[in-house]
Backbone bond lengths (Angstrom), bond angles and torsions (degrees), N, CA, C in turn:
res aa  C-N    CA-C-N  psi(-1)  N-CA   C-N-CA  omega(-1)  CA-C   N-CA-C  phi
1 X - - - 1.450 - - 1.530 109.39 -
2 X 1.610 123.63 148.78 1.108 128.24 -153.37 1.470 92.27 -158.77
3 X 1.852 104.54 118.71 1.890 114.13 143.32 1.189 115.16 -36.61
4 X 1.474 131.03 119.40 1.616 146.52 159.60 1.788 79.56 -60.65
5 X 1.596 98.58 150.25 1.709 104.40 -167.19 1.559 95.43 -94.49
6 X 1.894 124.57 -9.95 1.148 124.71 -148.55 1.514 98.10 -95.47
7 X 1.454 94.26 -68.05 1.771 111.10 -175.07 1.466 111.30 -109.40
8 X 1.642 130.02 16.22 0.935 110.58 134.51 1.529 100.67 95.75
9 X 1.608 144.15 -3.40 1.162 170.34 -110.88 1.472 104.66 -129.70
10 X 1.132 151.33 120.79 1.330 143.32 -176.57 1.535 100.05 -93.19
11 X 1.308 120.02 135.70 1.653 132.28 -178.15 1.594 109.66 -158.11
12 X 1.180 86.21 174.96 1.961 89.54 -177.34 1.921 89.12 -125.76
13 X 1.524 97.08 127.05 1.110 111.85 166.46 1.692 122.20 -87.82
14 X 1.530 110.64 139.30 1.116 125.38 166.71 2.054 110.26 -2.91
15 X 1.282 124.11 131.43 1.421 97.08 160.70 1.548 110.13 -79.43
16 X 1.381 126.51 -50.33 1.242 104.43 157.06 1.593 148.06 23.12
17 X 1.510 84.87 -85.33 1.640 137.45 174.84 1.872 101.97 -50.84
18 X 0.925 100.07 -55.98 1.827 100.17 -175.96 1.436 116.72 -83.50
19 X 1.472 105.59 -35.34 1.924 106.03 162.69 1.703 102.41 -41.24
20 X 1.386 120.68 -52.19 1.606 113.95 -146.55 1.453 95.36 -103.64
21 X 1.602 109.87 37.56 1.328 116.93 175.90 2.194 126.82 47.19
22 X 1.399 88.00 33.16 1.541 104.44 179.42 0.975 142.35 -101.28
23 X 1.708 143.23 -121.90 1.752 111.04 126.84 1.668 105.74 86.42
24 X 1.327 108.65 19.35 1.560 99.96 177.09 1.589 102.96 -116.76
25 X 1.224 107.42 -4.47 1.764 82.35 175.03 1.465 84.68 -129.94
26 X 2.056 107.48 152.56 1.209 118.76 148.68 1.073 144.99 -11.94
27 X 1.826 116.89 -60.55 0.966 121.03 -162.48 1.758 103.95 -167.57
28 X 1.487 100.84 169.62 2.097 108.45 -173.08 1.729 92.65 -51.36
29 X 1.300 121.34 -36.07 1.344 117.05 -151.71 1.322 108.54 -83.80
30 X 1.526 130.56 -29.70 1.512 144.68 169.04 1.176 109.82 -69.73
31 X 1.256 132.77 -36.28 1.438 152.62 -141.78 2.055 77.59 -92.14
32 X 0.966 120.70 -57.21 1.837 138.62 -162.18 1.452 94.02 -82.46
33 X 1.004 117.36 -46.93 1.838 100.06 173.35 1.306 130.20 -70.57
34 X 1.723 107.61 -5.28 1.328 119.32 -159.67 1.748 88.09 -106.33
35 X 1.334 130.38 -25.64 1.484 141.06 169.54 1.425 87.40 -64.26
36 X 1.181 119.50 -68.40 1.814 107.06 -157.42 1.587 113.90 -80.17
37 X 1.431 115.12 28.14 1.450 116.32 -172.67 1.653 100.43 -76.74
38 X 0.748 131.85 158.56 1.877 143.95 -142.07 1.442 134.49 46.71
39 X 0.840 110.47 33.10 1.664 133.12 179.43 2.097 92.45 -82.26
40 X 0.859 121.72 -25.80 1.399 127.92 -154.58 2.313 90.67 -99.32
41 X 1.536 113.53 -10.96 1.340 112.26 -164.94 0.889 105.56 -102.37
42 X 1.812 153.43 119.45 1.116 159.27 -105.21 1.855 107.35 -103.27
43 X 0.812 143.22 112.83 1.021 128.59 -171.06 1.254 125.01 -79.17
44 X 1.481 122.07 29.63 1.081 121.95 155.36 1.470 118.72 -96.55
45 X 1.592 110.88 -27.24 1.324 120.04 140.94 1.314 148.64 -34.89
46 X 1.178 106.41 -32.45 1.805 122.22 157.51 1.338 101.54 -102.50
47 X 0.989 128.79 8.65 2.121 119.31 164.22 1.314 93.85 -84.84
48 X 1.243 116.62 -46.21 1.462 118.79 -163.72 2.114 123.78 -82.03
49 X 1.531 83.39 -22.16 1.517 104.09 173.31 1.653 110.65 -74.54
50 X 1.551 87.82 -46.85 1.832 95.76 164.86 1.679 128.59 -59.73
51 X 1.122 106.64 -8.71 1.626 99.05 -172.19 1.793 99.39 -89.58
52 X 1.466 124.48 -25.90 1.378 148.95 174.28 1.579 104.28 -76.32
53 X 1.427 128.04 -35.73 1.551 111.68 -149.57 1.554 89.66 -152.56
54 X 1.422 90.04 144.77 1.591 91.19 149.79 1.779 133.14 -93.75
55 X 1.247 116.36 156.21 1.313 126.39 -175.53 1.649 125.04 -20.53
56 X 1.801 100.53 -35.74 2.046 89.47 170.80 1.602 108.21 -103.84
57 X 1.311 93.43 -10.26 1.572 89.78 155.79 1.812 125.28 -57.28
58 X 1.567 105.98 -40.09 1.429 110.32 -156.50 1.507 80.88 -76.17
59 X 1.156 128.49 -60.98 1.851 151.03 -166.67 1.694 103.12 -40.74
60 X 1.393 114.97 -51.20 1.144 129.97 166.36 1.836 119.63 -39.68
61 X 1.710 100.16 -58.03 1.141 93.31 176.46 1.510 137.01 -101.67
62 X 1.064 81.69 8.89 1.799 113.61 167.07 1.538 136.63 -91.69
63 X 1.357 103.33 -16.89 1.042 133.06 -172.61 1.467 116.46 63.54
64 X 1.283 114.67 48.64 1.613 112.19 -167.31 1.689 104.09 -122.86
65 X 1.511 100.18 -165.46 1.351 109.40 -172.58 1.229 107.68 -110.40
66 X 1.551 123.56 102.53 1.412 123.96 -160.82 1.329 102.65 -50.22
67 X 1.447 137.97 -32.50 1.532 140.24 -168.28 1.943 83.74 -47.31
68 X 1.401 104.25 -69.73 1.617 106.90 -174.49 0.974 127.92 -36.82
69 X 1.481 115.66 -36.47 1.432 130.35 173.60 1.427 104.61 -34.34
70 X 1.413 103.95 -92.77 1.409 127.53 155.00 1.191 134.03 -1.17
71 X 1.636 109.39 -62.74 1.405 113.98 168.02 1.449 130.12 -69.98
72 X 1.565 119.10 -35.76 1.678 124.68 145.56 1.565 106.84 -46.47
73 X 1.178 116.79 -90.15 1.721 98.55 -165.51 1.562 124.43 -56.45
74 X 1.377 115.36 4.69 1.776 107.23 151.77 1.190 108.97 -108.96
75 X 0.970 113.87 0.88 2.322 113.47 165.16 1.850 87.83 -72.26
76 X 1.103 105.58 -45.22 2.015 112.18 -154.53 1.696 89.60 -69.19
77 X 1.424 117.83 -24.87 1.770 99.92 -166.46 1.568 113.92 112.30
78 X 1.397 104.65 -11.41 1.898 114.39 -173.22 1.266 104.62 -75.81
79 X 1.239 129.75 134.75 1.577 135.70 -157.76 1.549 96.06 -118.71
80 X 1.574 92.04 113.01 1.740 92.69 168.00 1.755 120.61 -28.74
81 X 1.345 80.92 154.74 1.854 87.85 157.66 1.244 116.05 -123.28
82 X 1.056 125.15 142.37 1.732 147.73 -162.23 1.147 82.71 -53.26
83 X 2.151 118.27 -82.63 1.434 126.20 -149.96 1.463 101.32 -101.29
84 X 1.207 136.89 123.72 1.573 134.48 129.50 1.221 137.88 -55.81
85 X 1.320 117.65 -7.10 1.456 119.56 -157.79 1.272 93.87 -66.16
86 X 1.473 139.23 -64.88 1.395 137.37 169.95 1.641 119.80 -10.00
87 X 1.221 95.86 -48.43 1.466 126.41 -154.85 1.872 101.89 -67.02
88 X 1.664 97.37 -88.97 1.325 110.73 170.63 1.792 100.90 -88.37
89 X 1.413 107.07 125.18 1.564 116.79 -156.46 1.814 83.77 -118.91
90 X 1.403 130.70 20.08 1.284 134.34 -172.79 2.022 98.14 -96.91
91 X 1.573 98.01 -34.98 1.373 116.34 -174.95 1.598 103.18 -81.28
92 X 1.639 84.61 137.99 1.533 107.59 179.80 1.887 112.21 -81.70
93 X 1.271 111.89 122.74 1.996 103.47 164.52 1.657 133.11 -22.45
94 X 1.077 107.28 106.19 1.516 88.49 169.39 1.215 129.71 -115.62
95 X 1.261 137.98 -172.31 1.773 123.62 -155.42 1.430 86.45 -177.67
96 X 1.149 75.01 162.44 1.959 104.68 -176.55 1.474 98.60 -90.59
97 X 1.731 96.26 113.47 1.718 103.01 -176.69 1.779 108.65 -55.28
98 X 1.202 106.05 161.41 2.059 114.26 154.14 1.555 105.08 -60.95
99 X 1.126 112.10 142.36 1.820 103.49 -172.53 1.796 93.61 -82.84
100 X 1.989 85.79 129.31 1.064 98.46 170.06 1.353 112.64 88.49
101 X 1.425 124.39 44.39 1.125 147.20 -178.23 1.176 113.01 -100.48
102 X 1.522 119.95 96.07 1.600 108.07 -172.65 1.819 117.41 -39.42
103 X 1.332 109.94 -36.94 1.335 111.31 -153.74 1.706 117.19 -89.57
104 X 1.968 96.31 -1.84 1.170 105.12 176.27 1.556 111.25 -65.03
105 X 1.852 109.39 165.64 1.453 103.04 172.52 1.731 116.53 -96.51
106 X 1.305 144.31 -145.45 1.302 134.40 -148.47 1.851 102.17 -92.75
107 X 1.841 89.78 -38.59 1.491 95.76 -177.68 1.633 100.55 -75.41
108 X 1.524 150.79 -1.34 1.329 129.83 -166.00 1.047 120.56 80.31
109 X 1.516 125.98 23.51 0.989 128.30 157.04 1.621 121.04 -117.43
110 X 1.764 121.86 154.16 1.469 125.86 -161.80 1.456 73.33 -139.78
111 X 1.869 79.20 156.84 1.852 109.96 -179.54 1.584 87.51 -71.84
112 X 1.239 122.52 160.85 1.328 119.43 166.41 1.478 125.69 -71.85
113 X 1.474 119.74 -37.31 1.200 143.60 -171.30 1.749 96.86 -65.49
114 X 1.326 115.08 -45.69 1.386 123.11 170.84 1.736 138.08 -47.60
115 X 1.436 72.77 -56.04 1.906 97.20 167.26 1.801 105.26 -46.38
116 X 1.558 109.99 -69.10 0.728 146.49 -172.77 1.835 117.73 -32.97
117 X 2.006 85.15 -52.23 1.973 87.85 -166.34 1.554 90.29 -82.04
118 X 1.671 120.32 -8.20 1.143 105.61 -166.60 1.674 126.74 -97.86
119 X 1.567 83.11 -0.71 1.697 95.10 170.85 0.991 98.60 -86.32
120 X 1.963 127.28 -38.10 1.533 101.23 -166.09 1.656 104.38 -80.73
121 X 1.284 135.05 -10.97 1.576 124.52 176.46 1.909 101.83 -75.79
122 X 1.188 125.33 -12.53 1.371 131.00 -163.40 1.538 108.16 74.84
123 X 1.297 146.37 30.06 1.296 119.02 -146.56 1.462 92.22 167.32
124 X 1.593 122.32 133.93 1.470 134.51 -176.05 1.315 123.72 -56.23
125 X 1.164 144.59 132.08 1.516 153.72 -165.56 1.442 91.78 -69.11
126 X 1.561 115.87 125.17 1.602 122.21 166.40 1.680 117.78 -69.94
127 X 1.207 104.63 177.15 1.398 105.62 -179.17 1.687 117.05 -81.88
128 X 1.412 86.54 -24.30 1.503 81.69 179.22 1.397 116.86 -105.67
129 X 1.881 111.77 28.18 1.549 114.08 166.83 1.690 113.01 -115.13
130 X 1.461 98.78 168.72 1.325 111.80 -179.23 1.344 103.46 -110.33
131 X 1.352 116.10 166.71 1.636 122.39 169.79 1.671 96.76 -130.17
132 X 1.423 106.33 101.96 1.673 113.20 -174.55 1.537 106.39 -86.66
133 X 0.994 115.04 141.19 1.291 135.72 170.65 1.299 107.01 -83.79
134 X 1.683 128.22 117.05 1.870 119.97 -159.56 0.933 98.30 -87.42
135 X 2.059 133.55 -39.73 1.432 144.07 -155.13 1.882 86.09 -86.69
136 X 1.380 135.23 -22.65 0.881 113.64 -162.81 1.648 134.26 97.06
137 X 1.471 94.12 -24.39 1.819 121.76 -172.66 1.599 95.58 -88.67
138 X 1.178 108.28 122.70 1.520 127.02 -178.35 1.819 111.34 -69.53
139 X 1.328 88.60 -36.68 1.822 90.82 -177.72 1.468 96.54 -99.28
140 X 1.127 148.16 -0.25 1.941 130.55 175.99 1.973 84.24 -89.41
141 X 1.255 98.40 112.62 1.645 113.08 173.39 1.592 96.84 -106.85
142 X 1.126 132.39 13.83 1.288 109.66 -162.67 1.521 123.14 -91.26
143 X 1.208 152.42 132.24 0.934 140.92 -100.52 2.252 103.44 -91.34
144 X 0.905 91.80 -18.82 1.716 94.70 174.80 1.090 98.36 -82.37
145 X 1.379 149.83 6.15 1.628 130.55 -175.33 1.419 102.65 -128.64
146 X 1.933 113.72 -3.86 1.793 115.59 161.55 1.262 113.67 -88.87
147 X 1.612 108.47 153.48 1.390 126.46 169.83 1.063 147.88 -151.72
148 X 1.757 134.66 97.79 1.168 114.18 -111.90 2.204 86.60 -108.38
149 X 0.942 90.04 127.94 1.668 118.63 -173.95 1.693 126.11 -100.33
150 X 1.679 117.25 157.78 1.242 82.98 175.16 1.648 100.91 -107.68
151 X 1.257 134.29 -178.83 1.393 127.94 -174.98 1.485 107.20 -57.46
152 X 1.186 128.85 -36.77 1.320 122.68 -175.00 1.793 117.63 -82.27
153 X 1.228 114.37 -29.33 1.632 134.82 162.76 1.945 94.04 -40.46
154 X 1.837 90.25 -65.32 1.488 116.65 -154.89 1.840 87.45 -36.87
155 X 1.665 99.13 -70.96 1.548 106.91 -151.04 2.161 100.38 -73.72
156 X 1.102 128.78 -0.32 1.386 104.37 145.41 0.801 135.02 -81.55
157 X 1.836 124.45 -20.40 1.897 139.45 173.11 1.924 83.96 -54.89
158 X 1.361 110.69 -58.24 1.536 106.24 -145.34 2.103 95.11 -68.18
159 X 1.390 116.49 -33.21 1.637 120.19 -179.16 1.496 93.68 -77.65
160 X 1.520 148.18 -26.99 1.123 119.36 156.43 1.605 114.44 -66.21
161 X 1.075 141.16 -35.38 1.315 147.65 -172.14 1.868 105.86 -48.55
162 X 1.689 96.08 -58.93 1.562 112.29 165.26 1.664 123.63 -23.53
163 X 1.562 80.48 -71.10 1.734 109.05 -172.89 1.414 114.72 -55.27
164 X 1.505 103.01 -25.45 1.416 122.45 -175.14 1.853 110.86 -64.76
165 X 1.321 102.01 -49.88 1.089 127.87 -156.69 1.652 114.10 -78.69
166 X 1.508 99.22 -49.21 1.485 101.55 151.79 1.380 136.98 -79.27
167 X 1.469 113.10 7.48 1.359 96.25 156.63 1.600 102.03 -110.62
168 X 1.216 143.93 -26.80 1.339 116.67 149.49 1.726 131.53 -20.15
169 X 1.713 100.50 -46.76 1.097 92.09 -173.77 1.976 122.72 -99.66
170 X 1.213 94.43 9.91 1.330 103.17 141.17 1.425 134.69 -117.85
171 X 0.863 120.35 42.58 1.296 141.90 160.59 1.586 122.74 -102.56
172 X 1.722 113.19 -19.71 1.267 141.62 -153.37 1.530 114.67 56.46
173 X 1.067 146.35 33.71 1.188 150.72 151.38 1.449 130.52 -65.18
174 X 1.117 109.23 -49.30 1.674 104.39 153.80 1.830 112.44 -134.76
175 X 1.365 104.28 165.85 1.359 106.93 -169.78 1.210 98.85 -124.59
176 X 1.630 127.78 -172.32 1.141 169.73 -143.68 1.807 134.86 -135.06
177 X 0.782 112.55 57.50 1.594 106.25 170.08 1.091 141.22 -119.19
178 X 1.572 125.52 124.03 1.523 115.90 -176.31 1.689 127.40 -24.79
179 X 1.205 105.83 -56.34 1.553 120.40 172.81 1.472 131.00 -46.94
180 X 1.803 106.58 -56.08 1.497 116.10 163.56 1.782 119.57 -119.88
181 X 1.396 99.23 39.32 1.466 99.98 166.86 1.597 103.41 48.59
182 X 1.362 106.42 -167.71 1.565 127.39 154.14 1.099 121.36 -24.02
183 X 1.280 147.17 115.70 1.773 160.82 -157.82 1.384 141.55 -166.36
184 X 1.213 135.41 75.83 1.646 149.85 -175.20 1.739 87.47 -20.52
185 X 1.564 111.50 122.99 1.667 107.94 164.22 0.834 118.13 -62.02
């Protein structure tokens, strides 16, 4: 038995339903109120969240349904923006693949960083590699700061990165804060 996340209702979900990691609301109708949850958050509040973030950013920290996002600030008059990348700086570049780019996705478009490590290897990024970013900076693609890795290489660079970090920060060398993340004292 399982809390519906909406109204709070005790039920037994589908088994189905919990294999594919689901099974949190009651019913179609909880499931739809739980999509339209921020309707109640001022919309001058998401004008203003919007000038900082893009749309699954705002949804993200709101707990909403970025579609909603969206649909409030063009009810309000707020005029999309073409590019986010500025915006949400979490998102990777994308570009209009070379036709016929294995590594492109369905619409023809490649991460940039991708395109990129894969001209300098001559040859398409495998499934089981990474293209690491060395500075860490998601948008510097330029070709001294890619590195093409295998996933398991990838995730000890990133557990040394960790290890790194906590002993800086017991050392007092850098600190911690919700607000500005990671920071030299």
């Amino acid at each position: 038995m399982k809390n519906c996340e909406t109204c709070n209702i005790e039920f037994q979900p589908r088994k189905d339903s919990i294999e594919k990691g689901m099974g949190i609301y009651c019913s179609v109708q909880c499931a739809g109120v739980s999509k339209r949850k921020g309707n109640d958050i001022p919309i001058e509040t998401l004008k203003n969240m919007y000038e900082t973030m893009g749309y699954k950013a705002i949804a993200k920290k709101l707990s909403m349904n970025y579609k909603n996002v969206m649909k409030r600030l063009k009810e309000a008059g707020v005029k999309s923006r073409k590019n986010t990348q500025d915006i949400e700086p979490k998102q990777y570049r994308t570009v209009k693949a070379p036709y016929g780019h294995q590594n492109a996705r369905a619409n023809g478009m490649i991460k940039e960083h991708i395109l990129i490590a894969s001209q300098m290897i001559g040859r398409p990024i495998m499934k089981e590699e990474v293209v690491h970013h060395i500075n860490m900076d998601k948008k510097d693609n330029c070709p001294e700061n890619l590195a093409v890795l295998s996933r398991a290489r990838h995730a000890r660079h990133h557990g040394q990165i960790n290890r790194l970090i906590a002993e800086l920060m017991e050392k007092g060398i850098i600190e911690y804060t919700v607000k500005n993340g990671y920071q030299v004292k």
